[in-house]
C-alpha positions, 0 to 999 in steps of 0.5 A: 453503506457505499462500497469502498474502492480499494487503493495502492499507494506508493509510500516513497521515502519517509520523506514524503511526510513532509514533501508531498508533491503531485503524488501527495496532492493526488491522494489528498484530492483522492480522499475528497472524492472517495466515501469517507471509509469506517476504517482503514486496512493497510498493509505495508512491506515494513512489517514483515513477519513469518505469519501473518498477523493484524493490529489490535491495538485501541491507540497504535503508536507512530513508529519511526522505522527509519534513520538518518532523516531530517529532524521534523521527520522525528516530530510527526505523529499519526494518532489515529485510533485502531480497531480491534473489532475489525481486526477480529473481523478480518481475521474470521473472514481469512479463516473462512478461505484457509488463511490463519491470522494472529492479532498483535495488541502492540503493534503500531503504524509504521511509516508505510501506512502513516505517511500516506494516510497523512496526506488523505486523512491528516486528521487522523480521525480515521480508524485504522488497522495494519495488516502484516506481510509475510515473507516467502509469498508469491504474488499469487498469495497476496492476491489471494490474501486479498481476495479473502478481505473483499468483503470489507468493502461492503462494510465501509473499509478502505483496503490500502496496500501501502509500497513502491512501483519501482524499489532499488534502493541500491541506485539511490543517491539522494538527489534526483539526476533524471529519471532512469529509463527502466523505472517509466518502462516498467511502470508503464507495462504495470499501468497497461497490464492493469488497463487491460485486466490481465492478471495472470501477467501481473502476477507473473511479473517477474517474468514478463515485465521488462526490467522487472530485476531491476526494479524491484531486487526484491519485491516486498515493495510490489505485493501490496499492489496485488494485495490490493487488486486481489482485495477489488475483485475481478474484474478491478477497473484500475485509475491510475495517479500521480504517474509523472512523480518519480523521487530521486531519479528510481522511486516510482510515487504511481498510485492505483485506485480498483473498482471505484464507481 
């Protein structure tokens, strides 16, 4: 079996579902080239818990986690299976390095894991189990969360870590009126400090790279990425996607593939 690379994806607006741009085309193209993975693991900000928990429903429903969106947004299903016996799996292999992880049997897919997938994997044949993200975590605990899930890559799963590499709502207008100089700033020290492998700088982002605050007020939307690099092992070669795709002048689109071959 093909090992799996692991993937952060930028989720965006729920928007994305239906306008999916160069940031849409990419992970589609992705998805072609990549081994069809047994399963998917995905993490996404929009389920936050004070611990950590695993879907382990057979069938999860797709959750509308959003308001105010264009009707057809309302209309899309996602019904790709779950997979109780990998999240069974996933939860001994986080015990084995300290990590306690409940299973949640009604758990469904919000849009930050089914909105993506939709783009890769339309047909929603794909298994697919969401990881929860507890609150109250530094950096260096997603990254280790995800470390304790790396051997599921030699099983055939696919780690995505579902977020947004710029995340300020508070700038949002609704309509694109340029790109703001902080968010191509930021993203470009992210994809150099990833080039050259330093993690201690990622992890310590908030401190080292510039307009860090601003891009990320609070920065849920960013532990995927050290979620999934953790989940790559180290050293993680990093390919980076859709890097020129920025929605409504803030919402950076840039995705990571780790330890592809």
């Amino acid at each position: 079996m093909s090992t799996m690379p692991t993937l952060f994806v930028s989720h965006g607006a729920p928007t994305f579902a239906l306008e999916p741009g160069e940031a849409g085309r990419e992970l589609a193209a992705l998805a072609r080239t990549i081994p069809t993975p047994r399963a998917i693991l995905i993490a996404s900000p929009h389920w936050m818990t004070p611990a950590l928990k695993l879907s382990t429903g057979r069938q999860p429903e797709t959750i509308h986690d959003f308001g105010g969106f264009p009707a057809p947004l309302y209309d899309l299903r996602y019904p790709a299976p779950g997979d109780p016996d990998l999240a069974a799996r996933a939860i001994g292999l986080l015990a084995a390095t300290g990590i306690d992880a409940q299973p949640d049997g009604t758990r469904g897919l919000d849009h930050g894991a089914w909105v993506p997938l939709r783009h890769m994997y339309p047909d929603a044949g794909v298994p697919v189990v969401q990881i929860s993200m507890p609150g109250r975590r530094p950096a260096s605990w997603f990254h280790a969360l995800g470390r304790g899930l790396s051997p599921l890559r030699e099983e055939g799963v696919l780690i995505v870590g579902s977020g947004s590499l710029t995340h300020n709502l508070y700038e949002f207008t609704g309509t694109a009126t340029g790109t703001a100089p902080y968010v191509n700033a930021f993203a470009e020290w992210v994809a150099d400090t990833l080039a050259v492998g330093d993690v201690d700088a990622l992890l310590d982002y908030r401190r080292r790279a510039p307009h860090a605050e601003r891009a990320h007020p609070t920065d849920e939307h960013l532990m995927p990425l050290m979620f999934a690099h953790g989940a790559a092992g180290m050293p993680a070669g990093a390919r980076r996607l859709a890097a020129a795709d920025v929605r409504y002048g803030m919402l950076a689109m840039d995705a990571y593939v780790f330890g592809a071959s």
